[in-house]
C-alpha positions as CSV (number, residue, x, y, z in Angstrom):
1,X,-16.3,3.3,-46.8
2,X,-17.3,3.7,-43.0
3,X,-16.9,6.9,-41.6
4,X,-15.1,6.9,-38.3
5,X,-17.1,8.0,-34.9
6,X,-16.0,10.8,-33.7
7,X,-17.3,9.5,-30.2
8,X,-15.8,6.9,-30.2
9,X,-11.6,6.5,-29.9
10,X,-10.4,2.4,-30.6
11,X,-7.2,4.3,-30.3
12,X,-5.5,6.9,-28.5
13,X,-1.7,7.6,-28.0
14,X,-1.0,10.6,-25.6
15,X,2.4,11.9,-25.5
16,X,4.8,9.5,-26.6
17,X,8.6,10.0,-26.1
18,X,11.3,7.0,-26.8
19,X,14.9,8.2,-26.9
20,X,18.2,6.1,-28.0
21,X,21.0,7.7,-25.8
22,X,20.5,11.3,-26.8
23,X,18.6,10.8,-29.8
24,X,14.8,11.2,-29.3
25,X,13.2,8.6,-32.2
26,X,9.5,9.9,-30.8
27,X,9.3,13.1,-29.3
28,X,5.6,13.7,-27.7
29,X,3.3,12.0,-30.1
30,X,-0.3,12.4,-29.9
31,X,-3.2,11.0,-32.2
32,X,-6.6,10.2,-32.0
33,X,-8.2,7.0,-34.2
34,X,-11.7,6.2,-34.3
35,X,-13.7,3.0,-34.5
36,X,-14.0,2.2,-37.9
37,X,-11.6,4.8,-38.7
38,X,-7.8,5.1,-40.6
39,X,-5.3,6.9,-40.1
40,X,-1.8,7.4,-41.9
41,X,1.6,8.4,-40.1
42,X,4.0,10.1,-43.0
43,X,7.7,10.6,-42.8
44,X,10.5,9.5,-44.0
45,X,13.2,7.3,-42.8
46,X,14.1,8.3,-39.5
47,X,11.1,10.1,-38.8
48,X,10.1,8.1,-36.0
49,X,6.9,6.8,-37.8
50,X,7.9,2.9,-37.3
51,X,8.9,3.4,-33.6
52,X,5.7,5.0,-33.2
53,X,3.8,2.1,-34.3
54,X,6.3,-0.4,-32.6
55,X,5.3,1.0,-29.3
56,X,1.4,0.9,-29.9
57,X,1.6,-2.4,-30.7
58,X,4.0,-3.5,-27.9
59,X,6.9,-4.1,-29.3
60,X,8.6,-1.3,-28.0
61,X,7.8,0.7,-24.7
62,X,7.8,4.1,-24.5
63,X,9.9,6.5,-22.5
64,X,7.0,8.5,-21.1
65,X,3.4,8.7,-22.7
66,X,0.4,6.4,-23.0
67,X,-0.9,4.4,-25.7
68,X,-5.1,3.4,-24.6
69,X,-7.5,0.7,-26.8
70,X,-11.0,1.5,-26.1
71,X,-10.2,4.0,-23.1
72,X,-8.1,0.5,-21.5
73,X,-4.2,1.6,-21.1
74,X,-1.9,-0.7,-22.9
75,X,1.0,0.8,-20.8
76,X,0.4,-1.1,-18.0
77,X,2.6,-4.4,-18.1
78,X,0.7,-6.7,-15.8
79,X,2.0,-10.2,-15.5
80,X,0.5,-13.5,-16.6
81,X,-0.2,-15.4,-19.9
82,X,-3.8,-14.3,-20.0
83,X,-3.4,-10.5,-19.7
84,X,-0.4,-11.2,-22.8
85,X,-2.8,-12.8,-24.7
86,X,-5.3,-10.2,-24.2
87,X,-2.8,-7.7,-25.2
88,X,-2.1,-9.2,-28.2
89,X,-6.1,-9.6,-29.4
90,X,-6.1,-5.8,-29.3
91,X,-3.8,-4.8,-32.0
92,X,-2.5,-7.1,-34.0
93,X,0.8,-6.0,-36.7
94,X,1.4,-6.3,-40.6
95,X,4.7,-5.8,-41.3
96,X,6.3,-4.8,-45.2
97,X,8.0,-8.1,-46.0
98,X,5.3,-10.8,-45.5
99,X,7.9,-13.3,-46.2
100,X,10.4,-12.7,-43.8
101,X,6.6,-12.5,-40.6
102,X,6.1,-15.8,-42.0
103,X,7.6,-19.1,-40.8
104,X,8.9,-20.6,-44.4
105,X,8.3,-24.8,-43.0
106,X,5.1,-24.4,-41.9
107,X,1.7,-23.9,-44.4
108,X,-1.1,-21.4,-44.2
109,X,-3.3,-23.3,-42.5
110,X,-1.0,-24.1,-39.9
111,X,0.0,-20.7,-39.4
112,X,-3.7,-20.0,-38.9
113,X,-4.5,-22.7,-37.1
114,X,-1.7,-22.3,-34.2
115,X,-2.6,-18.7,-34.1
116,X,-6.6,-19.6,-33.4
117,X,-5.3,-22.5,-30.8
118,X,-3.7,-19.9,-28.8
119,X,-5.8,-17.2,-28.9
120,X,-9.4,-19.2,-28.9
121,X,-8.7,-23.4,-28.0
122,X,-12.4,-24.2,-28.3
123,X,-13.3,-22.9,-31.7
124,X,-14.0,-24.5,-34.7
125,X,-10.7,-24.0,-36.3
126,X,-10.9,-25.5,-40.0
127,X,-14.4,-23.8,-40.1
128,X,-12.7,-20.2,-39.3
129,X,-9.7,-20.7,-41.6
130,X,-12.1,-21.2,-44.7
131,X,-13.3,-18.1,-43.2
132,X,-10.1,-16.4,-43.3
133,X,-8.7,-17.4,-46.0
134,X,-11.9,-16.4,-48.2
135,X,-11.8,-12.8,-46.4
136,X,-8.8,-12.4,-47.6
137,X,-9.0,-13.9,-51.2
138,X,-7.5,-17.2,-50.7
139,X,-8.7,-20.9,-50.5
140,X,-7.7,-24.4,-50.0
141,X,-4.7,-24.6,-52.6
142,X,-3.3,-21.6,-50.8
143,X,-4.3,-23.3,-46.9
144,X,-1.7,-26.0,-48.0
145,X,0.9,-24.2,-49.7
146,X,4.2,-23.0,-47.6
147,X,5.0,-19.8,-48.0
148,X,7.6,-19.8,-50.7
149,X,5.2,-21.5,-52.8
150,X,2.9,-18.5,-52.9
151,X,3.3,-14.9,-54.5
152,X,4.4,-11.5,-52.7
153,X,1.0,-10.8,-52.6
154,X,-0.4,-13.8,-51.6
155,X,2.1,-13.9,-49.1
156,X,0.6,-10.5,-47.9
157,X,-3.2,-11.8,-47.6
158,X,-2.0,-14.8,-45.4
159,X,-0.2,-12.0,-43.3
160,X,-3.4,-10.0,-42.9
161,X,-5.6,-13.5,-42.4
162,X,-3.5,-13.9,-39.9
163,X,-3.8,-10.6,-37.9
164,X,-7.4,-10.6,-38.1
165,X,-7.7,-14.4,-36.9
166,X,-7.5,-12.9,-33.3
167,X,-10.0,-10.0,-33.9
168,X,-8.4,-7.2,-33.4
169,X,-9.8,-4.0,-33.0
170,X,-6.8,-2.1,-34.6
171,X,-4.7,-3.3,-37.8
172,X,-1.4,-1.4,-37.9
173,X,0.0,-1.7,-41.4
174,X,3.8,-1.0,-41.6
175,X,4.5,-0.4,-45.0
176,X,2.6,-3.0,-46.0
177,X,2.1,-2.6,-49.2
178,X,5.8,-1.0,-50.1
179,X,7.5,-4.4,-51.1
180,X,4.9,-5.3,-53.8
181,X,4.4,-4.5,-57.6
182,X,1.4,-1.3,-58.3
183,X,-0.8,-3.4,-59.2
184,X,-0.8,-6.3,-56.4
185,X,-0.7,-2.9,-54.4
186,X,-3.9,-1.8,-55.1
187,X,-5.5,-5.1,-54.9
188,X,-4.2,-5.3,-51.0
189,X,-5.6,-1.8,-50.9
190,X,-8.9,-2.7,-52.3
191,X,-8.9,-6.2,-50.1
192,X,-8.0,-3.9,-47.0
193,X,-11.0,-1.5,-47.7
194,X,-13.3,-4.4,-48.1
195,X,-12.4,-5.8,-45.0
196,X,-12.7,-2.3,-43.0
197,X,-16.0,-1.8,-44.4
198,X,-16.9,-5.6,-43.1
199,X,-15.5,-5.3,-39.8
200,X,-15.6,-1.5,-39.0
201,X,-11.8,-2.4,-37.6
202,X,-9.8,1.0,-37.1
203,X,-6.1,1.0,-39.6
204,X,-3.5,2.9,-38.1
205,X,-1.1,3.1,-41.5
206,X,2.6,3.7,-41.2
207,X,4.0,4.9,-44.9
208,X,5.8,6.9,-46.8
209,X,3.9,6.6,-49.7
210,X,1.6,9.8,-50.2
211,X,-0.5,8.1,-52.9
212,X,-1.4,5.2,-50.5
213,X,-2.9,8.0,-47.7
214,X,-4.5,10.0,-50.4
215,X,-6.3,6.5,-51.1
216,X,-7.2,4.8,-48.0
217,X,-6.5,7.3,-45.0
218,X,-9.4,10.2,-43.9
219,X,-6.8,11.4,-41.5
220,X,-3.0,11.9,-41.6
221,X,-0.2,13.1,-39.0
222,X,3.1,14.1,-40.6
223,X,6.7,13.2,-38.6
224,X,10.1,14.6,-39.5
225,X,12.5,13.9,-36.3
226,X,10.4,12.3,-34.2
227,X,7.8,15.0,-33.8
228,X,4.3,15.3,-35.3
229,X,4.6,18.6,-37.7
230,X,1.3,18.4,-39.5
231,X,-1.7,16.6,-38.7
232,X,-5.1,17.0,-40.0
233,X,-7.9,15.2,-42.6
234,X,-6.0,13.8,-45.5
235,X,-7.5,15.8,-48.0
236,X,-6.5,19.1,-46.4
237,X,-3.6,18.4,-45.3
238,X,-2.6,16.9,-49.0
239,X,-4.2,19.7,-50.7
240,X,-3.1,22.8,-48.3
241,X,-0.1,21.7,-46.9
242,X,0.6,24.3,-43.8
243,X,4.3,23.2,-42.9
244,X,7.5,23.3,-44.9
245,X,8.2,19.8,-44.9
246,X,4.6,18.4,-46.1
247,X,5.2,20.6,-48.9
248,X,8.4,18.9,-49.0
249,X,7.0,15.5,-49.4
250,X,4.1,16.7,-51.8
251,X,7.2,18.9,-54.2
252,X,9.3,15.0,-54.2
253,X,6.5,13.0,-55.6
254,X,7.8,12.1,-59.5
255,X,5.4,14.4,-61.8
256,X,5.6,15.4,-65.3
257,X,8.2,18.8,-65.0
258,X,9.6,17.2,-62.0
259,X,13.2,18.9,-61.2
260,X,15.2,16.9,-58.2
261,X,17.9,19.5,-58.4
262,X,15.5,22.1,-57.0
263,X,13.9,19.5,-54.4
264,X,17.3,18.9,-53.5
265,X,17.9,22.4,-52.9
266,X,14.6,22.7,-50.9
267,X,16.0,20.1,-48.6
268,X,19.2,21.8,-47.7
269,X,16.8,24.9,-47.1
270,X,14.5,22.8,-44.8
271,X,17.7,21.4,-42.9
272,X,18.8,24.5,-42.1
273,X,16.2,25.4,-40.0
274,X,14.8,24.1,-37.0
275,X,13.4,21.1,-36.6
């Protein structure tokens, strides 16, 4: 596995605040990824994880704060197709249901080859969607099959073929591997290490799921109401938790001896006090 540059940020998002009339979903977020890099962003539902990553990609601008791609601030709307466009190649989205990102008339290579037609016109398109499709596990029965023909996980390469088609140089993964079986999960997992190890692209991942940062994060930031509580390498934040509510999160995982009643009581405890 690559180890991230520390010299080098792909990503940087500096104070980032997005309220909904008086509720602030981010509340002055900071992290740091490096090229070649992956990072995870843990919470739970309303944490503010997926807002975060909705405004790094775009889909979502923030109140105040900045979110910069190799030093370049994506902040700044300019107009115009071409700066869009450019936008776009930077960081590219996979979301958790691959079937619902996908358009269910049109096939796999088509879906490729409209992204590659707007992004680069003069390329050799069926030459790059062999490409694609073989990074990502699949071949021609799969570049003519419509969506609902293919499997969850399937579904989930053509997804990520798709998002690397443009060459971006961060991947945020949304829960991307929370709507499939264990062991389709790992073989995303595995398939997404592969291709990080290839490409030296940065993974910014957004979950839940403590087992998939223990696997394929180095670094992890920890949200509960919109603020970053924890943050630090994965394996010492899992392993020495310093704040109540990563211990939380580490006590709720399923475990031989597991007792909900006293998580459930930890909870209330942790709600009492301040955020």
């Amino acid at each position: 596995m690559p180890q991230p540059d520390s010299g080098r940020a792909v990503l940087e998002a500096v104070g980032l605040r997005r309220a909904y009339g008086g509720v602030r979903a981010v509340d002055n977020v900071s992290f740091t990824l490096f090229e070649g890099g992956s990072l995870g962003i843990v919470g739970e539902s309303g944490s503010g994880k997926t807002t975060t990553a909705r405004i790094v990609v775009g889909l979502e601008r923030a109140d105040t704060g900045r979110v910069l791609v190799h030093r370049r601030d994506r902040t700044e709307h300019r107009r115009g197709r071409a700066h869009r466009l450019a936008r776009a190649r930077e960081v590219q989205m996979v979301f958790q249901d691959p079937y619902q990102s996908l358009d269910p008339r049109t096939t796999v290579g088509a879906v490729l080859r409209e992204t590659l037609r707007l992004h680069f016109p003069d390329a050799d398109h069926p030459r790059r969607i062999a490409e694609l499709l073989d990074r990502v596990g699949l071949g021609e029965r799969e570049a003519g099959a419509l969506p609902r023909q293919l499997s969850g996980g399937q579904r989930q390469r053509v997804a990520i073929a798709r998002a690397l088609a443009v060459e971006p140089a961060v991947l945020v993964l949304d829960e991307a591997v929370a709507a499939l079986d264990v062991s389709v999960q790992a073989q995303i997992l595995n398939l997404l290490a592969d291709i990080r190890e290839q490409t030296g692209i940065g993974y910014l991942f957004i979950t839940h799921d403590l087992g998939v940062v223990r696997c394929v994060t180095e670094d992890v930031i920890v949200m509960r109401h919109g603020k970053v509580v924890e943050s630090g390498r994965t394996a010492d934040v899992l392993a020495r938790p310093q704040h109540p509510y990563t211990r939380l999160l580490l006590e709720s995982v399923p475990r031989p001896g597991w007792d909900p009643r006293s998580i459930a009581a930890a909870r209330r405890a942790l709600a009492e006090r301040a955020p």
